[in-house]
MDAnalysis code that builds the backbone (N, CA, C; Angstrom):
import MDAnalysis as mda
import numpy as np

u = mda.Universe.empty(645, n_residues=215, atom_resindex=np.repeat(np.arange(215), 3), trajectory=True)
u.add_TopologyAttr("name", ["N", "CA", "C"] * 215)
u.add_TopologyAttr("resid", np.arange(1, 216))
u.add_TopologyAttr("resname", ["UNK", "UNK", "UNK", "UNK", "UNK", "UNK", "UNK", "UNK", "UNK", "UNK", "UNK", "UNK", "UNK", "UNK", "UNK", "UNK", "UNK", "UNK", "UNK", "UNK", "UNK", "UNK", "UNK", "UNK", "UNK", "UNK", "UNK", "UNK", "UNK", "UNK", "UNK", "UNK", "UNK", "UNK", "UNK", "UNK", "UNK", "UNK", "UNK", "UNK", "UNK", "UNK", "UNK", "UNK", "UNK", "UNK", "UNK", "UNK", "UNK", "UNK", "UNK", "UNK", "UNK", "UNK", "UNK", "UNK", "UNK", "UNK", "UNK", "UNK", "UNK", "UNK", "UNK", "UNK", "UNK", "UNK", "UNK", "UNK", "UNK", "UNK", "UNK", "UNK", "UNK", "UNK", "UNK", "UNK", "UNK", "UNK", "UNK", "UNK", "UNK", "UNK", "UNK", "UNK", "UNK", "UNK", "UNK", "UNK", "UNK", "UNK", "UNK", "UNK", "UNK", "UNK", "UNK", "UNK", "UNK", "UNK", "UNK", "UNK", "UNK", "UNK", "UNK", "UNK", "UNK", "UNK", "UNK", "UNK", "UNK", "UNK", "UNK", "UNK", "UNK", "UNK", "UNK", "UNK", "UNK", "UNK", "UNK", "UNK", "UNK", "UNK", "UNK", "UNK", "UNK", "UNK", "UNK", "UNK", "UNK", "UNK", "UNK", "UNK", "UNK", "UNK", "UNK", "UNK", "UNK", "UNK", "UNK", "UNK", "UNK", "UNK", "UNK", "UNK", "UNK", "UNK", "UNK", "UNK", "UNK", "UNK", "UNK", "UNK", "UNK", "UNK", "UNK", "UNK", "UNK", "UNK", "UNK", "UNK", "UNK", "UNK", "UNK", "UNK", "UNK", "UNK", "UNK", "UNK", "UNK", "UNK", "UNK", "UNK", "UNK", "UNK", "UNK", "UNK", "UNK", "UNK", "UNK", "UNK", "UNK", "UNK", "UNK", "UNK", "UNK", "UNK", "UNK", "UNK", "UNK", "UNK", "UNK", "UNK", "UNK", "UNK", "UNK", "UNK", "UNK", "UNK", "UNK", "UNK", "UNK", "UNK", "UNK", "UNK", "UNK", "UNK", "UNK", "UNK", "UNK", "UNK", "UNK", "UNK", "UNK", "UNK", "UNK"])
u.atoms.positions = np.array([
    [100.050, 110.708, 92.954],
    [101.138, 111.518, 93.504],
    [102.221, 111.776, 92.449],
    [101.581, 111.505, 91.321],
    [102.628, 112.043, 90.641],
    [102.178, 113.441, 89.605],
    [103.615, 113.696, 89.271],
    [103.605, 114.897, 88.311],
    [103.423, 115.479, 87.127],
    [102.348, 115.768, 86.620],
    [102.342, 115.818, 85.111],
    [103.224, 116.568, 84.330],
    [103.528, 115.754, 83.197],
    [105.241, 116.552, 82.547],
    [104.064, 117.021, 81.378],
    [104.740, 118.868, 81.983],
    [103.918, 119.963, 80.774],
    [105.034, 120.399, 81.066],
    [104.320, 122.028, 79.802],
    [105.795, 122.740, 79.355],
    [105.984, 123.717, 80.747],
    [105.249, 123.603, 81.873],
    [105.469, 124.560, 82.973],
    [106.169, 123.678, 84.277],
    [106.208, 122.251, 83.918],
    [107.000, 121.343, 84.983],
    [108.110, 121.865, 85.648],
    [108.942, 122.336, 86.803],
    [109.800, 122.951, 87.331],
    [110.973, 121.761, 86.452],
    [111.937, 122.690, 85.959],
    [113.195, 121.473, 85.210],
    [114.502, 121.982, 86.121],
    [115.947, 121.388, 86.248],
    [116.739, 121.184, 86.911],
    [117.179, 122.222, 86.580],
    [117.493, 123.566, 87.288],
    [118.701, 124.738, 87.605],
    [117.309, 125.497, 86.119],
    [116.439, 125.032, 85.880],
    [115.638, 126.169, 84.495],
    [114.860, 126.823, 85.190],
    [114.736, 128.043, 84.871],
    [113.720, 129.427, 85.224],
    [112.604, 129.039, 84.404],
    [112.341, 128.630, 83.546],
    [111.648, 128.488, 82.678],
    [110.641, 127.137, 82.646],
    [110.988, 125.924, 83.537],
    [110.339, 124.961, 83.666],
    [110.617, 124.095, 82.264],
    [110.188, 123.049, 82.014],
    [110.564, 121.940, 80.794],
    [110.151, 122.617, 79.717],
    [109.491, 123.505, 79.336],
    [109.126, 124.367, 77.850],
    [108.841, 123.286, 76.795],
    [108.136, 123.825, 75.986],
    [106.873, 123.289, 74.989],
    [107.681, 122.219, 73.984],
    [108.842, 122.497, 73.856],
    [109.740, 121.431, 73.172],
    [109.753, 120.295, 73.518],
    [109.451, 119.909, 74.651],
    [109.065, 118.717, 75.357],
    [108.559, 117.267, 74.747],
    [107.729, 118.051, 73.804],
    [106.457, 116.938, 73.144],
    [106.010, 117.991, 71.626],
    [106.298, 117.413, 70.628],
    [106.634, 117.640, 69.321],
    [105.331, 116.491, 68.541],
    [104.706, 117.263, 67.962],
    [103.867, 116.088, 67.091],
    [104.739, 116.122, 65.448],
    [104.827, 114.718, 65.194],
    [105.305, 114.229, 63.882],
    [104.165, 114.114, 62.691],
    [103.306, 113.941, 63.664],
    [102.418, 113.532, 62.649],
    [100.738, 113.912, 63.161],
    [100.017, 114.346, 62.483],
    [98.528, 115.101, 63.350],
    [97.566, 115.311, 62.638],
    [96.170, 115.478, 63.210],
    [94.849, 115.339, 62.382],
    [94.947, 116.522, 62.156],
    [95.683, 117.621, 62.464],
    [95.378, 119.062, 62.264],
    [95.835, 119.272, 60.882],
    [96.843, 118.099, 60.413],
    [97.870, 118.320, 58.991],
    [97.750, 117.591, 58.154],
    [97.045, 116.826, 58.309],
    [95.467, 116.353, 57.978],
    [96.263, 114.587, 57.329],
    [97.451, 114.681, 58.722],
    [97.296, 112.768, 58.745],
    [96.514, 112.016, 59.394],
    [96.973, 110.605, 59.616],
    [95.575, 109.510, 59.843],
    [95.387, 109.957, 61.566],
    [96.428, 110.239, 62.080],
    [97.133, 109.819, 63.078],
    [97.717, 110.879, 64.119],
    [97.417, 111.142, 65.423],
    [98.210, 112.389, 65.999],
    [99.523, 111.468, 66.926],
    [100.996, 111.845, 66.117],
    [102.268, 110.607, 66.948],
    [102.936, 111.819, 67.395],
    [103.075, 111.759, 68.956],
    [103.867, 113.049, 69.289],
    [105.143, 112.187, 69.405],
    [105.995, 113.250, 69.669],
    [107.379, 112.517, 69.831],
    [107.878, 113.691, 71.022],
    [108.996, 112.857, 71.811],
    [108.947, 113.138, 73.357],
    [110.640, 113.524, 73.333],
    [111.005, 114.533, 74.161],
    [112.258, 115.024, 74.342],
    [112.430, 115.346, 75.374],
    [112.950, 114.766, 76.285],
    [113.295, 115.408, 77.725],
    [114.140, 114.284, 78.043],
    [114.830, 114.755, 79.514],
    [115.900, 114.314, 80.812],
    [114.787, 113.265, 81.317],
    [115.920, 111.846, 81.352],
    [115.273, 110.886, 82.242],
    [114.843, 111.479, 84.004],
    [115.423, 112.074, 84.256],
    [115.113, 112.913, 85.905],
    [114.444, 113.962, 85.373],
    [113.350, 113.734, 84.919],
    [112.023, 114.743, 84.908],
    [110.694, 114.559, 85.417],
    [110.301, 115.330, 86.035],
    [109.018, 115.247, 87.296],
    [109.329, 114.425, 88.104],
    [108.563, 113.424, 88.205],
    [108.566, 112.660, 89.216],
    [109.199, 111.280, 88.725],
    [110.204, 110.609, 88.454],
    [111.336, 109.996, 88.278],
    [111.416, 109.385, 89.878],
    [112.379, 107.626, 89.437],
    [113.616, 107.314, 90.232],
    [115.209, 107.563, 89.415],
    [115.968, 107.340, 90.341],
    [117.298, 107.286, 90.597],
    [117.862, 105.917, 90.490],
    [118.517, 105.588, 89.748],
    [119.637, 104.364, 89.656],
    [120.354, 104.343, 90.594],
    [121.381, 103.338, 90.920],
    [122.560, 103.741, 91.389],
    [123.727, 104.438, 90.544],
    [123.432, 103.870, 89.158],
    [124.642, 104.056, 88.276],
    [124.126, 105.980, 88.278],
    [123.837, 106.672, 88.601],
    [123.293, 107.988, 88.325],
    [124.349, 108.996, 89.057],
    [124.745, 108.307, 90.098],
    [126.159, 108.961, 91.108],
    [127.087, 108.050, 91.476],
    [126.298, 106.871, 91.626],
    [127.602, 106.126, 92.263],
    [128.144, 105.498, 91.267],
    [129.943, 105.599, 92.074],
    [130.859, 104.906, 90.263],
    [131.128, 103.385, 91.059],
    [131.055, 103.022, 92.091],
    [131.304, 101.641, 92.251],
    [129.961, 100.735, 91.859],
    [128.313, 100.951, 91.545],
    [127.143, 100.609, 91.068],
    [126.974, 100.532, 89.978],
    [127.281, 100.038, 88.781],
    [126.376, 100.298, 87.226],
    [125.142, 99.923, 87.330],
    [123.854, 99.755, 88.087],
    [123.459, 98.939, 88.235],
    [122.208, 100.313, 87.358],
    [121.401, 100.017, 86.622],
    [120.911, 100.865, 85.659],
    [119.126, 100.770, 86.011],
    [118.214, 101.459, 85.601],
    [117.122, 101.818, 86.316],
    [116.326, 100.153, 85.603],
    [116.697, 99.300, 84.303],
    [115.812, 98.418, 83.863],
    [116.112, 97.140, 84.900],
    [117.666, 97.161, 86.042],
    [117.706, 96.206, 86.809],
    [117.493, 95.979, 88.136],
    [116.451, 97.061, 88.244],
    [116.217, 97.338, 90.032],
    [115.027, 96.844, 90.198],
    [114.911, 96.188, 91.261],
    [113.616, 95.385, 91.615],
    [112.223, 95.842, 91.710],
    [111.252, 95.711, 91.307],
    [110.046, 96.532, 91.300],
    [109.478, 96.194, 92.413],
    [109.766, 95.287, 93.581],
    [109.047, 95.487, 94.491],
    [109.669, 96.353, 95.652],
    [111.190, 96.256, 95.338],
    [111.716, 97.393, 95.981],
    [110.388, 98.972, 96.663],
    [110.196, 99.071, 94.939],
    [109.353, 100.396, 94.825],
    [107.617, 100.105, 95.191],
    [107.082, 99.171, 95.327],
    [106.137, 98.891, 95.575],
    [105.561, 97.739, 96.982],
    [104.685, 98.358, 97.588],
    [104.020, 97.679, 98.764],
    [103.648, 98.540, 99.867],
    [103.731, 98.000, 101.487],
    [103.345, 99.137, 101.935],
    [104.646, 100.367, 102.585],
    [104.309, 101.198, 102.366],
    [105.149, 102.868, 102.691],
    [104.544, 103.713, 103.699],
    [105.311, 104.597, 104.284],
    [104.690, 104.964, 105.637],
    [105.288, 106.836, 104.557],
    [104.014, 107.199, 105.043],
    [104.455, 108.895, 105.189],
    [104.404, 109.738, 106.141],
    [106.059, 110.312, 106.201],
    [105.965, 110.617, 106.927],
    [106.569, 112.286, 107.151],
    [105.953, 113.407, 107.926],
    [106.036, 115.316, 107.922],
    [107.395, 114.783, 108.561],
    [107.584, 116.292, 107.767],
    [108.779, 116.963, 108.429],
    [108.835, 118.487, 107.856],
    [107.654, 119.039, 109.015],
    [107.905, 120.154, 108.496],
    [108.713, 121.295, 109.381],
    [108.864, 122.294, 109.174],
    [109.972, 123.595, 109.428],
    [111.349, 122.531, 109.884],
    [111.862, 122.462, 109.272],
    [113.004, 122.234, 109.020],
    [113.546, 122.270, 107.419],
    [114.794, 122.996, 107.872],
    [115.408, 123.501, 106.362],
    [116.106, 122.453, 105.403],
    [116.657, 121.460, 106.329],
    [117.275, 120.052, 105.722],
    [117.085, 118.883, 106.895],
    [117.032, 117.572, 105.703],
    [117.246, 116.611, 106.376],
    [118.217, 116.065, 107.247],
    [118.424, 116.555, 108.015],
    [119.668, 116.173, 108.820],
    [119.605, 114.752, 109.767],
    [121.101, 114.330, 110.230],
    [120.585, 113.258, 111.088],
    [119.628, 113.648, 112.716],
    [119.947, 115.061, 113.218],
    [118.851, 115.949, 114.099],
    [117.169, 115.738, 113.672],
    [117.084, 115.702, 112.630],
    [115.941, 115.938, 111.878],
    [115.541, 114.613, 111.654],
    [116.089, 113.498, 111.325],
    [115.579, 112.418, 111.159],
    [115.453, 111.013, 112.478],
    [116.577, 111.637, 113.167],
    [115.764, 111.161, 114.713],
    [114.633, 111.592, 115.308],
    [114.581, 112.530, 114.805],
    [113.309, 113.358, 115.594],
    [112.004, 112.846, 115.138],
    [112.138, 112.508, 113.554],
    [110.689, 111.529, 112.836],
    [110.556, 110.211, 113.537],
    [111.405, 110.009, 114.119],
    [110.743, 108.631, 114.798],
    [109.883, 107.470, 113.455],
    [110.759, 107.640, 112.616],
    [110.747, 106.512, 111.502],
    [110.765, 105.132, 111.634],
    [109.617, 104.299, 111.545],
    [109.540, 102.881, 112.325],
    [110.740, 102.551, 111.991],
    [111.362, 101.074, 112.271],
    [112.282, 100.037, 112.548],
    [111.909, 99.319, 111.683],
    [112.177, 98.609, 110.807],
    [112.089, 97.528, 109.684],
    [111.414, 98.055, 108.349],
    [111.110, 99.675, 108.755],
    [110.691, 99.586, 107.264],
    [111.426, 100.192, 106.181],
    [110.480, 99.716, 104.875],
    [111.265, 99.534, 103.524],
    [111.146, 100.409, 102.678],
    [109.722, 101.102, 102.877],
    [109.459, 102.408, 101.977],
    [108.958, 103.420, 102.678],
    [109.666, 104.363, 102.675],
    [108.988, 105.816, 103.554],
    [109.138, 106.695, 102.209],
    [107.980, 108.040, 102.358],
    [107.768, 109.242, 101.885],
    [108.096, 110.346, 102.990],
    [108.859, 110.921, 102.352],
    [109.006, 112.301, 103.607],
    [108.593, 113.221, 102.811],
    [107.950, 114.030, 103.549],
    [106.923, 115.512, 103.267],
    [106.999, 116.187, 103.773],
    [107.725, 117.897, 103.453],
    [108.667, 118.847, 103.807],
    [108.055, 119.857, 103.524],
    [108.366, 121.048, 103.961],
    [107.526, 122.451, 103.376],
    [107.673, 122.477, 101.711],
    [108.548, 121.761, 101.655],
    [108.460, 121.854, 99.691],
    [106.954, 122.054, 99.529],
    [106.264, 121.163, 99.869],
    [105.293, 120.477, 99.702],
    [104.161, 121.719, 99.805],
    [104.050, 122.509, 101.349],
    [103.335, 123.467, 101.558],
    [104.199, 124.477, 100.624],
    [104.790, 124.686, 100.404],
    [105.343, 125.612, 99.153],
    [105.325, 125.567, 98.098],
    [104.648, 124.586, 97.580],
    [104.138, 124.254, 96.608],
    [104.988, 124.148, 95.141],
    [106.091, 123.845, 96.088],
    [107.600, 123.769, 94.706],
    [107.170, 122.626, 93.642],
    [106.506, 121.816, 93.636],
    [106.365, 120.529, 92.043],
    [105.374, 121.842, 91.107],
    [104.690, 122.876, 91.878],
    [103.627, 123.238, 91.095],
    [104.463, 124.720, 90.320],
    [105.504, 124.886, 91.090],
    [105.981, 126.117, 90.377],
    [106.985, 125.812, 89.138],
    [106.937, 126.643, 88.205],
    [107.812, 126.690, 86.735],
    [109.187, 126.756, 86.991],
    [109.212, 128.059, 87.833],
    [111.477, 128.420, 88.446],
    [111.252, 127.543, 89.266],
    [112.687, 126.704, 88.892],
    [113.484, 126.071, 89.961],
    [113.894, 126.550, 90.919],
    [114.240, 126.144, 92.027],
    [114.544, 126.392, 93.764],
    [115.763, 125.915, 93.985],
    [116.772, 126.388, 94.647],
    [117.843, 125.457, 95.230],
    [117.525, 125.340, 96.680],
    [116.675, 126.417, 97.257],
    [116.425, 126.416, 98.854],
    [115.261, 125.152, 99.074],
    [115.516, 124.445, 98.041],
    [114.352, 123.144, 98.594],
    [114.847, 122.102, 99.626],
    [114.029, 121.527, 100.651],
    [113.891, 120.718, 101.891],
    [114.920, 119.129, 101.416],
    [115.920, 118.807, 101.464],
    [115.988, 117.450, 101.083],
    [117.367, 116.641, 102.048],
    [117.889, 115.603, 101.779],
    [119.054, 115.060, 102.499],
    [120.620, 115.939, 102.495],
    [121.264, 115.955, 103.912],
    [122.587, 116.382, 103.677],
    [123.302, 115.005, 103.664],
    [124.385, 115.226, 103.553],
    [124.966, 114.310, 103.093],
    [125.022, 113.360, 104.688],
    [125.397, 114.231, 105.656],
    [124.768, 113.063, 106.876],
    [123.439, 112.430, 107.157],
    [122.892, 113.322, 107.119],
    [121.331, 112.685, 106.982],
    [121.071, 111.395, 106.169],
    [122.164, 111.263, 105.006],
    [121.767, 110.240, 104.240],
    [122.221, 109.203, 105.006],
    [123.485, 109.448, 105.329],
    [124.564, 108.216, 105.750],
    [123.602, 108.000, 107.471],
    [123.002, 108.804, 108.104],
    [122.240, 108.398, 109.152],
    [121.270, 106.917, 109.009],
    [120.535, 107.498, 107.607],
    [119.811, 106.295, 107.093],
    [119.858, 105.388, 106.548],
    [121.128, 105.049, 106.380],
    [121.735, 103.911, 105.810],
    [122.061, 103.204, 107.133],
    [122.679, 103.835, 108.150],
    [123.350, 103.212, 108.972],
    [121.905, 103.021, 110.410],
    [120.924, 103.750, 110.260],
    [120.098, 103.470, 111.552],
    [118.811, 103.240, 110.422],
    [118.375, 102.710, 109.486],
    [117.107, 102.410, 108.778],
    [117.434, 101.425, 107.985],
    [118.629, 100.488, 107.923],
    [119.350, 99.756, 106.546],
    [118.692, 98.881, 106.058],
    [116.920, 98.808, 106.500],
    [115.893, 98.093, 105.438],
    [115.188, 99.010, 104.364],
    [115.762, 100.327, 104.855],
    [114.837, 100.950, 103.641],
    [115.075, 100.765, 102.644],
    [114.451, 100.688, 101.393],
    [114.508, 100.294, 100.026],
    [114.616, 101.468, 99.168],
    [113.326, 102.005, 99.460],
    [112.953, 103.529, 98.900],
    [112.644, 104.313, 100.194],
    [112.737, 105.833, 99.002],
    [112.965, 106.637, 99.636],
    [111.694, 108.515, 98.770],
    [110.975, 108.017, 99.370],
    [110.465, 109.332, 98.227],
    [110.403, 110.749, 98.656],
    [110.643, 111.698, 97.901],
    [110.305, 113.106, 98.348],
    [109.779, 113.960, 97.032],
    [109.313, 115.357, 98.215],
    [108.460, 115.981, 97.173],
    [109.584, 117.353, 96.785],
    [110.415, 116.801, 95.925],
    [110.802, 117.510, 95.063],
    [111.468, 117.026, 94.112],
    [112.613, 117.613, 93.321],
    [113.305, 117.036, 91.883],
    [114.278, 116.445, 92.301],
    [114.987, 116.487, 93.317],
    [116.236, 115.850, 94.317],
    [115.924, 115.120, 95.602],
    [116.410, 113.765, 95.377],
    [116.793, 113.480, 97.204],
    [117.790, 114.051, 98.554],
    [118.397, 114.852, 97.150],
    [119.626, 115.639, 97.946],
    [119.511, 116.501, 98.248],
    [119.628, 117.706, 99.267],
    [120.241, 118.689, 99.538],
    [121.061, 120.072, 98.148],
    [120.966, 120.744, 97.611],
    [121.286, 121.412, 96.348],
    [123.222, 121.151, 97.141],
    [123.349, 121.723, 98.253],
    [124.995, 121.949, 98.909],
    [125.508, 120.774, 99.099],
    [124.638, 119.761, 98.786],
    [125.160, 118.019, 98.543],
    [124.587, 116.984, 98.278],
    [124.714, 117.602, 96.885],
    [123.796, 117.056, 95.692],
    [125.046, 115.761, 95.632],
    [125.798, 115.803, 95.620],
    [126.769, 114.681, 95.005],
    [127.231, 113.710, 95.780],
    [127.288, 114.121, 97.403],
    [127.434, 113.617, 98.152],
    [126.609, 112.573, 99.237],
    [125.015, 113.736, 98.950],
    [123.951, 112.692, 99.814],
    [123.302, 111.831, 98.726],
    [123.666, 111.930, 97.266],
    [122.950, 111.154, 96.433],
    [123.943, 109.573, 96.525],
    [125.377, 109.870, 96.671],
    [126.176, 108.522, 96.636],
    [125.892, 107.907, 97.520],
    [125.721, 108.441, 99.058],
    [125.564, 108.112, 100.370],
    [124.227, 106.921, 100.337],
    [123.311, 107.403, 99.655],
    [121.999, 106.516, 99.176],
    [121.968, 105.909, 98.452],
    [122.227, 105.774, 96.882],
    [122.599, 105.361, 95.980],
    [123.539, 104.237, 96.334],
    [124.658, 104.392, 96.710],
    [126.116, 103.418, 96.889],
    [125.046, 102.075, 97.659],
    [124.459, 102.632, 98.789],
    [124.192, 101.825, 99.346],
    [122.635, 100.850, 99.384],
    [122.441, 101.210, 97.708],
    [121.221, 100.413, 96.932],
    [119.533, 101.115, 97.789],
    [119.732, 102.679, 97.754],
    [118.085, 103.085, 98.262],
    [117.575, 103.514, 96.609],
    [116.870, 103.348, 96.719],
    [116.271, 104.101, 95.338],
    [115.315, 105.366, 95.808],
    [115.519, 106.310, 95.329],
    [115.240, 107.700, 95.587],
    [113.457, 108.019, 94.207],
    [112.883, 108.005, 94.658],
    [111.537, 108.564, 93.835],
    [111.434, 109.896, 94.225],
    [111.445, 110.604, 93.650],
    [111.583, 112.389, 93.366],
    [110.723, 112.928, 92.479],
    [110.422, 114.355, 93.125],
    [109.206, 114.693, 92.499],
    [107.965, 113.960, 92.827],
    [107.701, 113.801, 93.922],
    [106.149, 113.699, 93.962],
    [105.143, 114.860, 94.403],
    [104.176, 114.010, 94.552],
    [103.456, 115.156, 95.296],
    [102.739, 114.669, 95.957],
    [102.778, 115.195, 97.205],
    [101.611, 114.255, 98.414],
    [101.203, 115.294, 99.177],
    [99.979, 116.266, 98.643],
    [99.329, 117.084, 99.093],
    [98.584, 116.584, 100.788],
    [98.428, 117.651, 101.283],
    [98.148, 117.002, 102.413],
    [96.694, 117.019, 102.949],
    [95.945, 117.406, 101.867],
    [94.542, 117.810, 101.714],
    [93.882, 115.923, 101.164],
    [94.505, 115.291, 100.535],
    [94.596, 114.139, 100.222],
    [95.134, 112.857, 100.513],
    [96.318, 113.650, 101.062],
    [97.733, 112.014, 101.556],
    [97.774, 112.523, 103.107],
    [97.040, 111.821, 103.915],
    [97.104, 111.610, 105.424],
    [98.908, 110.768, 105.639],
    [99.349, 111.202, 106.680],
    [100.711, 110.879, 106.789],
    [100.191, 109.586, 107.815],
    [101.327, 108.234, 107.695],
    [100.709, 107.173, 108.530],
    [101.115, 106.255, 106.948],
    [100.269, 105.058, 107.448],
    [100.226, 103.744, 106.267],
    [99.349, 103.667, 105.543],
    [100.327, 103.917, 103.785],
    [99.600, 104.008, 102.893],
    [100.249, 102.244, 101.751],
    [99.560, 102.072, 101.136],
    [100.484, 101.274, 99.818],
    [100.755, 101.609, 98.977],
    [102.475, 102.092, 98.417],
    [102.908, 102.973, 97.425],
    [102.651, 101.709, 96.436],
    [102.599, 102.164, 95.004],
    [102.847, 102.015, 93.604],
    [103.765, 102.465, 93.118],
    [104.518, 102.458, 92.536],
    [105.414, 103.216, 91.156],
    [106.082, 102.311, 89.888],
    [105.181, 102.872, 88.988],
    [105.963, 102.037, 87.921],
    [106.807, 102.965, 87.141],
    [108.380, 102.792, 87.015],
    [109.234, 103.578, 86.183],
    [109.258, 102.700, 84.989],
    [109.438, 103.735, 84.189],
    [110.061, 103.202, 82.427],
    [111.030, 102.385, 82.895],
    [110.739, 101.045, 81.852],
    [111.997, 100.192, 81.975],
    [113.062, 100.312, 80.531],
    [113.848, 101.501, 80.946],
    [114.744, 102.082, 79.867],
    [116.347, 101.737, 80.054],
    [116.534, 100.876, 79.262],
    [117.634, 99.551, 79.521],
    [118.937, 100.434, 79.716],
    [119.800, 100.219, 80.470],
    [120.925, 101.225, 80.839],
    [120.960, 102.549, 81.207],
    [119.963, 102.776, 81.397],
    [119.492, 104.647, 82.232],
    [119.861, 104.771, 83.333],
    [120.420, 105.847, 83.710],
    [120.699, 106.169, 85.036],
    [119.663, 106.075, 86.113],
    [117.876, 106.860, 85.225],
    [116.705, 107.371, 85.411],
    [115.959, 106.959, 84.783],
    [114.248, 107.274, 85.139],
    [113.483, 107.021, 84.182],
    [111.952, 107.414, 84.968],
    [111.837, 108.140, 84.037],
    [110.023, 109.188, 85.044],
    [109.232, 107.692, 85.323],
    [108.520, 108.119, 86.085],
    [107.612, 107.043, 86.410],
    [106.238, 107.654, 87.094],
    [105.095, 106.485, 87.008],
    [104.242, 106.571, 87.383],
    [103.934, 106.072, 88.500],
    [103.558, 107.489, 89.698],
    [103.464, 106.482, 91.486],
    [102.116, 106.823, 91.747],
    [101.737, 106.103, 92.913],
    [100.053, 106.424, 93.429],
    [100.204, 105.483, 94.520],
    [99.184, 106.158, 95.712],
    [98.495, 105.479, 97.233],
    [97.284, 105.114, 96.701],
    [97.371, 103.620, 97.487],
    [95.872, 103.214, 97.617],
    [95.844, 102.627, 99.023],
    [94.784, 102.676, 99.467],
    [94.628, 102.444, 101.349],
    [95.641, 101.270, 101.851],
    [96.088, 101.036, 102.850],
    [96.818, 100.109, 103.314],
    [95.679, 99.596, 104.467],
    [94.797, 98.124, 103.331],
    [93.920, 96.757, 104.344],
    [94.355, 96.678, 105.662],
    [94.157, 96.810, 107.173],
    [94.731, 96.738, 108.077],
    [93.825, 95.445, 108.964],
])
């Protein structure tokens, strides 16, 4: 479920997607060294990435190398939400989101719209308003994580606001996935994600994946 970072990856507010600058070889069999060493240039919030707290919230420094990895890993429930334009707290009563749990995926028309696969960025993408967040803090306060299928957990009209709302209150946001629905049955799956452990980052891309949840 995750996103491969090419030069056509959708990038933040770019028409253009992450472009070929991305990944630079230093050194290559074509130039007839021993060795092909690319060297890597991009935004820690590229593809499919978590979120720190220190990334919005100013009362958190708490940086992406000190967040718990099981936080991000075990079992996760996925769960539709489709035709609806935002996450609202309307919208998230209505998912009927179990009680005690720690990791949910929500899957939005982003998803049938196929926004991770397109190059231009979107601001009309599916994600949290700033109530919606504070809903889930205050009626879900075991969740840990939080994943969706796009570049934001937020809302574009409160980007700053539903990211603190989550953030402040220690969710970690995995963004950018992709959980096609031809493949990812919604129900209980066991998430993975391993992010770069990049010491004081706000962010850091990472690698996520389902494997069956033993019942």
């Amino acid at each position: 479920i995750t996103a491969s970072i090419d030069r056509d990856l959708p990038s933040w507010e770019s028409s253009s997607g992450l472009g070929a600058s991305h990944r630079a070889l230093s050194s290559s069999h074509d130039a007839g060294d021993d060795a092909n060493v690319s060297e890597l240039s991009f935004c820690a919030h590229t593809g499919t990435h978590i979120d720190a707290p220190r990334h919005f919230s100013r009362d958190d420094p708490t940086a992406v190398d000190a967040l718990p990895l099981e936080w991000m890993n075990g079992p996760a429930v996925v769960i539709d939400a489709f035709d609806v334009p935002a996450l609202t707290p309307e919208t998230l009563e209505a998912l009927d989101i179990p009680r005690g749990v720690t990791r949910i995926i929500v899957r939005t028309d982003n998803t049938r719209r196929g926004l991770m696969q397109r190059t231009q960025f979107v601001r009309d993408y599916v994600a949290f308003t700033e109530l919606g967040a504070k809903w889930l803090v205050s009626n879900r306060p075991e969740v840990r994580t939080v994943g969706v299928d796009y570049l934001s957990i937020a809302a574009f009209e409160h980007l700053v606001t539903a990211h603190v709302a989550l953030l402040g209150a220690g969710v970690v946001p995995i963004e950018g996935l992709l959980v096609p629905e031809e493949t990812v049955a919604k129900g209980w799956w066991v998430l993975h994600c391993a992010p770069l452990k990049i010491a004081g980052s706000d962010g850091a891309p990472a690698r996520a994946w389902l494997t069956p949840l033993d019942v």
